[in-house]
C-alpha positions as CSV (number, residue, x, y, z in Angstrom):
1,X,-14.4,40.1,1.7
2,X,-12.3,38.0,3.1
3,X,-8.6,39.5,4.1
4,X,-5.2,38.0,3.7
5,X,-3.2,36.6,6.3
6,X,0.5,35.0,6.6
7,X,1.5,32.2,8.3
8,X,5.2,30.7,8.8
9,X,5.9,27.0,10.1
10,X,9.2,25.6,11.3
11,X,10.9,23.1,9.4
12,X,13.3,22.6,11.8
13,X,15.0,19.2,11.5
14,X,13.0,18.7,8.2
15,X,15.2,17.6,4.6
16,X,14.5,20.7,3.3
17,X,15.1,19.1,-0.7
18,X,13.0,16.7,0.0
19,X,10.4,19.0,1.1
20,X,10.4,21.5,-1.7
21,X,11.4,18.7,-4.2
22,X,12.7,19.0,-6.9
23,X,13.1,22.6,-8.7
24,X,10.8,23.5,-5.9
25,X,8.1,21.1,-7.5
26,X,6.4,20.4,-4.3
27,X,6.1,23.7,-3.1
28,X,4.8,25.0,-6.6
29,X,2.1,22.1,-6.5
30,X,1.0,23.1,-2.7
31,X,0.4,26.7,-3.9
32,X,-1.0,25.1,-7.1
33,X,-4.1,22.9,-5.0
34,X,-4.4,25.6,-2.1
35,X,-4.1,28.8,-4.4
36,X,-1.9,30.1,-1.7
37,X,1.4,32.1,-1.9
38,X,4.7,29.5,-0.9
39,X,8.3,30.6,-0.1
40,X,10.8,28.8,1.7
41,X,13.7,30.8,3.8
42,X,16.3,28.7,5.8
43,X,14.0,26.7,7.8
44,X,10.7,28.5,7.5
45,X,7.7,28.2,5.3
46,X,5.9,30.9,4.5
47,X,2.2,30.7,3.7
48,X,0.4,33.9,2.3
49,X,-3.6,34.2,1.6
50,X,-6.9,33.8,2.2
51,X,-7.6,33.1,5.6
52,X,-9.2,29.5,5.0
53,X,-6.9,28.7,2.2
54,X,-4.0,29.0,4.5
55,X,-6.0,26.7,7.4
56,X,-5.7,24.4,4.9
57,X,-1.9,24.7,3.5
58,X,-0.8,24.9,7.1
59,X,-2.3,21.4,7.2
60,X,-0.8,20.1,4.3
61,X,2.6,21.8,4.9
62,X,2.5,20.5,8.4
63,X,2.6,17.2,7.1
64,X,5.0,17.4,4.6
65,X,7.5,19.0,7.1
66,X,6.5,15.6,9.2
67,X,7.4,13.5,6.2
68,X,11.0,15.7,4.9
69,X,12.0,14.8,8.6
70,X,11.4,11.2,8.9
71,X,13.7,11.2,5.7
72,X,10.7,10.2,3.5
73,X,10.6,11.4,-0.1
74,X,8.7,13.7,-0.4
75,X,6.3,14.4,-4.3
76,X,4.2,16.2,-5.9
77,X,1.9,13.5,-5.9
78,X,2.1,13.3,-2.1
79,X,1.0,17.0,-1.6
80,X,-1.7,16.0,-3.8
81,X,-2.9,13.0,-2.1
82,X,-2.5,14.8,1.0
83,X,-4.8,17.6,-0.3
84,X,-7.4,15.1,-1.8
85,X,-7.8,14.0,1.9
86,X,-9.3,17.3,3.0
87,X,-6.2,18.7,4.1
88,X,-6.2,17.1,7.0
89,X,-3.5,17.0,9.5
90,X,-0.9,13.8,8.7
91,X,0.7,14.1,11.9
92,X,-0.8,10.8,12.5
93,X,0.8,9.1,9.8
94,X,4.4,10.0,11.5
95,X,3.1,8.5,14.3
96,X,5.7,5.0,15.5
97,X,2.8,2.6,15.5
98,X,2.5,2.6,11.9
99,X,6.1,3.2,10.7
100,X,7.1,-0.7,9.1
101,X,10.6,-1.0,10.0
102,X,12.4,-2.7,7.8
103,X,15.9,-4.3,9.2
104,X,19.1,-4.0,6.8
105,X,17.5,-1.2,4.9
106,X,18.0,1.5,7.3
107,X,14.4,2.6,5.9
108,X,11.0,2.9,7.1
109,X,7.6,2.1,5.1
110,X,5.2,4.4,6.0
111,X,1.4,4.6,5.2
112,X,0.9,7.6,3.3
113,X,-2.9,8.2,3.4
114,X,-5.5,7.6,5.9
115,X,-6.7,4.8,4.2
116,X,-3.1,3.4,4.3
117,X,-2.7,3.8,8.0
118,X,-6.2,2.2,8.7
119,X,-5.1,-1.0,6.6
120,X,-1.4,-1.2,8.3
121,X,-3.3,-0.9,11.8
122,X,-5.8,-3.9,11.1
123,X,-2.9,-5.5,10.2
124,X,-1.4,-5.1,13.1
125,X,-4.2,-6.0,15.1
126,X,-5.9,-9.0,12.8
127,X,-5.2,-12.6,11.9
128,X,-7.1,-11.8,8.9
129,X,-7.1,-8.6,6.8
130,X,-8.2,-8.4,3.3
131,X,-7.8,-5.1,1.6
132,X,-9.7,-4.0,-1.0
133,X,-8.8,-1.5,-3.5
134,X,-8.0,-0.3,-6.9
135,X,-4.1,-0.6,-8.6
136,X,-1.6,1.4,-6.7
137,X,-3.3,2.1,-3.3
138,X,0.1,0.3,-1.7
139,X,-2.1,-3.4,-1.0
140,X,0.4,-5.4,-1.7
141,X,3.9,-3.3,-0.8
142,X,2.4,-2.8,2.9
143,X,1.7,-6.5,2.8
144,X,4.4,-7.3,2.1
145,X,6.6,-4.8,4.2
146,X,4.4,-6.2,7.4
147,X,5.7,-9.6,6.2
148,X,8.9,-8.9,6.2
149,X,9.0,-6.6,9.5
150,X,7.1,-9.9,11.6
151,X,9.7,-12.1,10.0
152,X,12.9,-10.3,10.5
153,X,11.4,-9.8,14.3
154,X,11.2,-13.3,14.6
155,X,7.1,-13.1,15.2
156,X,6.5,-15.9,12.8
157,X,9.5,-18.5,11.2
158,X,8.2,-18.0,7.5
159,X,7.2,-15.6,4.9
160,X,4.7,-17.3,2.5
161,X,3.4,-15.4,-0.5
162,X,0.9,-16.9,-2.9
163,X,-1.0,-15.7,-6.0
164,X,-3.3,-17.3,-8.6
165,X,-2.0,-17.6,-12.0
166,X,-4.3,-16.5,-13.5
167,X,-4.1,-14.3,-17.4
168,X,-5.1,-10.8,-17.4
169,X,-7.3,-11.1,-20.0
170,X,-4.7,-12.7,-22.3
171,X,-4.3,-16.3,-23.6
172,X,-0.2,-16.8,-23.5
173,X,-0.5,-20.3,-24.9
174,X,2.5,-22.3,-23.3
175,X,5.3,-20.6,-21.8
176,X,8.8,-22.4,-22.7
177,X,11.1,-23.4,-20.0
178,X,10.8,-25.6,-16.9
179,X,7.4,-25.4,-14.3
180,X,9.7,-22.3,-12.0
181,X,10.0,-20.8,-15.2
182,X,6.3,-21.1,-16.5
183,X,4.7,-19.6,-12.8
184,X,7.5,-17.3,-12.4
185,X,5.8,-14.4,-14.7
186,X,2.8,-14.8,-12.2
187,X,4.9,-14.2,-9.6
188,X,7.5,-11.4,-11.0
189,X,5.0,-8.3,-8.4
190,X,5.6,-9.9,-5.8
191,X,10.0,-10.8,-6.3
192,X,9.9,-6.8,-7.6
193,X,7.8,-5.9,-3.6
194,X,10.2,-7.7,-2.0
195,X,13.3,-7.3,-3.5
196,X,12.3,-3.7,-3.0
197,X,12.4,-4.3,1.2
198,X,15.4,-6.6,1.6
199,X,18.8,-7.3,-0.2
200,X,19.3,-9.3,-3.0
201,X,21.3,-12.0,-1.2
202,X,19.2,-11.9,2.0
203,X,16.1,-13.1,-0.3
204,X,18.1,-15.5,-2.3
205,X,19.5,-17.4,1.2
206,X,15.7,-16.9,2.9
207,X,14.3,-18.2,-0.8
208,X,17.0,-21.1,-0.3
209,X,16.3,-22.4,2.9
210,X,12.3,-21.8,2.6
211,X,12.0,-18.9,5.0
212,X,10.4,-17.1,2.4
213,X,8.3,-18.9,-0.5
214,X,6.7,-17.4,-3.3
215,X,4.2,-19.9,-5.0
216,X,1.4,-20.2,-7.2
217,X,-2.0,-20.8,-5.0
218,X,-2.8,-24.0,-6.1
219,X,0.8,-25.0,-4.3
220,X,-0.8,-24.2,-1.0
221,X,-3.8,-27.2,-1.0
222,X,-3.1,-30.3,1.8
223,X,-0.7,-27.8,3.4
224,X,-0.9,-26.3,7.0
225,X,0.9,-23.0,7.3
226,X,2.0,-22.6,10.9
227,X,4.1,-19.7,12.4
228,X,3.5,-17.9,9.2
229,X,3.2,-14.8,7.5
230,X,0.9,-15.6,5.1
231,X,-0.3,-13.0,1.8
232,X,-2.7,-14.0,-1.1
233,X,-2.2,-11.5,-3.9
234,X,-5.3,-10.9,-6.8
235,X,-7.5,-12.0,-4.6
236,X,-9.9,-11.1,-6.9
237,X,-9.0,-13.5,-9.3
238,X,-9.5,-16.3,-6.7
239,X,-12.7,-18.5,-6.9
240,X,-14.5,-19.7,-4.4
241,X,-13.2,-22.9,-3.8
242,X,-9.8,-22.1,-4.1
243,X,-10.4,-18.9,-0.7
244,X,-12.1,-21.8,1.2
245,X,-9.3,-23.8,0.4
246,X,-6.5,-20.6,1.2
247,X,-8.0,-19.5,4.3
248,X,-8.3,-23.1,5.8
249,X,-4.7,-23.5,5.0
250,X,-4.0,-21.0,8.6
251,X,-2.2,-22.8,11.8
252,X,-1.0,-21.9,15.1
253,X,-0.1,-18.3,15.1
254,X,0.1,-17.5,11.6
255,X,-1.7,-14.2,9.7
256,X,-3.0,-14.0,6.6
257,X,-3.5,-11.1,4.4
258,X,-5.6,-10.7,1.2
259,X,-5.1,-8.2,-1.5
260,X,-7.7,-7.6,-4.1
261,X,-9.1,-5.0,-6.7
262,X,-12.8,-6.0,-7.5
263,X,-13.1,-3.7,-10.4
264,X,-10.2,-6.6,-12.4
265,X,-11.3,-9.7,-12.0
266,X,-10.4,-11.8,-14.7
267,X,-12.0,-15.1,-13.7
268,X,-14.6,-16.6,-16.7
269,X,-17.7,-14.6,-15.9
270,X,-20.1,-17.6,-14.7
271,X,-17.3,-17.9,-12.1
272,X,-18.0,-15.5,-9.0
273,X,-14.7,-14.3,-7.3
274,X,-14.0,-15.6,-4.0
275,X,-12.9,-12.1,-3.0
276,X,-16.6,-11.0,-3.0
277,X,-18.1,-14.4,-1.9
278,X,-16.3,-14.0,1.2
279,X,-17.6,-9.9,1.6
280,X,-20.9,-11.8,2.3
281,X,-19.6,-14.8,4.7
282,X,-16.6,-13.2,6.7
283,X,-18.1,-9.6,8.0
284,X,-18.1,-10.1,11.8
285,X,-16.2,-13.3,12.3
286,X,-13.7,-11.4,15.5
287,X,-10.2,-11.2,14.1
288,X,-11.4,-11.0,10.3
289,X,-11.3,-7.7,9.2
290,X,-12.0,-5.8,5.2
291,X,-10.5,-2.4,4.7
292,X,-11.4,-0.5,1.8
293,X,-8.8,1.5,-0.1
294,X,-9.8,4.7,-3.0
295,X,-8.5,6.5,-5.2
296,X,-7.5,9.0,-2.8
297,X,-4.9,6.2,-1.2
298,X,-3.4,5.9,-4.9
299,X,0.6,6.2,-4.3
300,X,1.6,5.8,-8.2
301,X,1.5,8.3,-11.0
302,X,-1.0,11.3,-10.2
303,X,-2.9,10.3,-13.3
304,X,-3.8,6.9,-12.2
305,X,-6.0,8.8,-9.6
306,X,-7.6,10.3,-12.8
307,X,-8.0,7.4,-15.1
308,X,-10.0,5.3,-11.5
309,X,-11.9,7.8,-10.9
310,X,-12.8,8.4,-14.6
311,X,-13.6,4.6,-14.8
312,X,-16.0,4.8,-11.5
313,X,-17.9,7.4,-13.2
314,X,-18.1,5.8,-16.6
315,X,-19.6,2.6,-14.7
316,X,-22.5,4.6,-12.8
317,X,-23.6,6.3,-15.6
């Protein structure tokens, strides 16, 4: 029979709201996935239980703690991502190399699952990346927050960001207005990521002067992108003449990033996606590299974990 045991961790220099959450919500969802017993006191957690179970909250609590003090905010989902990936230590995660600094914010993106942390290092460390993953695994917002870091650090001289306009399984007929106004709607996820990282007059002055561009893909053929910052957004949705055409649009130190979700791809179906073409062509070319996000790297609702993991299952069986 296994006997209970108490643990306490500091959570010295820690935003202790942000780490219970609110009405205590995170701590209630911690003892909820670890079936342990919770208090906080001043600047101490408390963690009551089984011997193993408290292993494990200790390693979720610890990274919480590292999360409340790096003035992240700090959910319910969070614990529960953290606990879907074993419980394992997130120390890492608080680790510099992988914080995205974002200048004029006075905030810092961080990777909040290992998956995340894998995809911001390749970035770091590729010309190439293409991530691959379902909605809300954070493709596009790290993308984007790299893109914004390297350009406000003056490692390239413009932020490009492209995406197909293609219909999500919709015909919308014509669109009124002028040919900004027609694309725009394509475009809106990518304004609402960035407007999210920088201030509303900083990207209207960038948009202005053409250090930033946000455009359709088929902009982006007879063009050579140097000194860039390059991302292609529903990759998926990308045939296989238009990637040739995209990743043949690289110069002199510019990066490219490609962000795609295989499971909704709306091209006709005789037309095979160039997201998965290039799964067979690019694997080993040095400086290409594919990381692969889940649903345990889901950052959105707790329940759009749920519904992609119901949907895997539905499909295999």
């Amino acid at each position: 029979m296994s006997q209970d045991v108490t643990h306490r961790i500091s959570a010295e220099g820690a935003d202790l709201l942000a780490l219970a959450g609110v009405n205590d919500g995170n701590l209630q969802q911690l003892e909820e996935v670890t079936g342990v017993r919770v208090t906080l006191r001043g600047e101490r957690v408390t963690l009551a239980g089984e011997l193993e179970a408290v292993e494990r909250a200790t390693r979720i609590a610890t990274a919480m703690i590292d999360l409340a003090r790096m003035g992240e905010t700090v959910s319910p989902e969070d614990v529960q991502r953290l606990a879907a990936n074993g419980g394992r230590d997130a120390a890492q995660l608080a680790n510099g190399n992988y914080k995205i600094a974002l200048p004029g914010m006075r905030r810092v993106v961080q990777p909040k699952s290992a998956g995340q942390q894998a995809y911001v290092e390749a970035m770091r460390d590729n010309d190439i990346v293409i991530g691959v993953g379902p909605a809300g695994t954070g493709k596009t917002y790290l993308a984007v927050a790299m893109g914004v870091e390297a350009l406000a650090r003056k490692r390239v001289r413009r932020l490009v960001l492209a995406r197909p306009a293609v219909e999500a399984g919709e015909r919308l007929g014509f669109l009124p207005g002028d040919l900004q106004a027609k694309v725009d709607p394509y475009l809106r996820p990518l304004y609402d990521a960035l407007e999210d990282m920088m201030p509303y007059d900083r990207i209207q002055r960038a948009l202005e002067t053409r250090t930033i561009e946000i455009a359709p893909l088929g902009y982006m053929r007879g063009r050579t992108l140097q000194d860039a910052f390059v991302i292609l957004d529903e990759a998926q949705n990308v045939s296989g003449g238009q990637m040739k055409m995209f990743l043949t649009r690289l110069g002199l130190n510019s990066r490219a990033v490609l962000c795609g979700d295989k499971t909704q791809v709306d091209l006709p179906s005789r037309e095979e996606s160039g997201l998965i073409q290039i799964e067979r062509i690019l694997p080993g070319i040095d400086g290409v590299a594919f990381c692969y996000l889940d649903e345990r790297d889901v950052v959105r609702h707790r329940l759009v974990r749920e519904i992609i993991r119901a949907y895997a299952e539905d499909e295999e069986a």
